[in-house]
N, C-alpha and C positions, 0 to 999 in steps of 0.2 A: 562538488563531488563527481570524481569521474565514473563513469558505469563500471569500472572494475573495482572501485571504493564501494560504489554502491552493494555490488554483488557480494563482496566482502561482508560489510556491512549488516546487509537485512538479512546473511544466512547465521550473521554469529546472533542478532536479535531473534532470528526464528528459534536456534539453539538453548537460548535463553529462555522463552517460552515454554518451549517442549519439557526441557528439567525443570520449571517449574510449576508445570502442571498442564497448563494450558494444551489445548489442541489445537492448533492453527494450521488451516488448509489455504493455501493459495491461489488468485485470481487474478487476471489481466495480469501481468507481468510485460510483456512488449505488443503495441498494438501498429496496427498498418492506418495511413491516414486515413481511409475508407471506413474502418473499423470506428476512429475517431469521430467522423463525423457523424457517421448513424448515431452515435453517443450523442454527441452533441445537439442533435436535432430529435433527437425524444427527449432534449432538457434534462437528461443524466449527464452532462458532463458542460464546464465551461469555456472547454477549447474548443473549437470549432475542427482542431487538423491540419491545417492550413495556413493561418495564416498566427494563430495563437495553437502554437503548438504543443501537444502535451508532453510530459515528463514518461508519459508511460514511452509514449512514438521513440524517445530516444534512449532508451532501456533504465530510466530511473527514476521508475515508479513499479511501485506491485500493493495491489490490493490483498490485504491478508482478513481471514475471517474466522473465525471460530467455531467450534463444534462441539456438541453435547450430544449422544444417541442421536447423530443424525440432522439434529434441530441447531438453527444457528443461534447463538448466545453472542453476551456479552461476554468479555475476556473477566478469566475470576481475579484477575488484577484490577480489571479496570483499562478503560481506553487509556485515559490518561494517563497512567503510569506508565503505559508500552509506549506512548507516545513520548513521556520525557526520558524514557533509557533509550526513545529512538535518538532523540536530538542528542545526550550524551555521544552517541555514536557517528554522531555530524550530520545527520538526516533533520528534515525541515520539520517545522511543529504542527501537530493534527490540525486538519481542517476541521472546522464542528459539523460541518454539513456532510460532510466523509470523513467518518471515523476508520473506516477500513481502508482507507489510502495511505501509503506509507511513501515517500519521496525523499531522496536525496540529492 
């Protein structure tokens, strides 16, 4: 998927979200390798930046999250259902250990 698929992509799934019901706020969307690696090295993330580069570094990744009054939730779908209308949408399938990573 190219970053303009992608960008396609995860705003007609945020759209999807929003009508139905869900509140979805957005995170990490493009990161600098710098950025990457401080991730990487507090063991939030398993690309290093460098030399295992990540999907966010080249604009096709964005972490999405959810929100209730405030407090972050689960999505009232379910991870997993946003995550197979993600792959429907040609976007790769949830990570279990990041459910809030979304990739194409």
């Amino acid at each position: 998927m190219t970053r303009i698929e992608f960008t396609k992509n995860i705003c007609q799934l945020i759209t999807e979200m929003i009508q139905q019901g869900e509140k979805p706020i957005i995170d990490f969307v493009k990161r600098s390798a710098e950025e990457q690696k401080r991730l990487y090295e507090a063991g939030l993330s398993k690309c290093d930046g460098v030399i295992n580069v990540s999907a966010h570094q080249l604009g096709k990744a964005m972490d999405i999250y959810f929100v209730e009054n405030g407090i972050l939730v689960a999505p009232k779908a379910g991870f997993q259902y946003w995550h197979n209308r993600w792959c429907d949408l040609g976007g790769d399938p949830m990570i279990c250990w990041d459910k809030g990573h979304w990739e194409g």
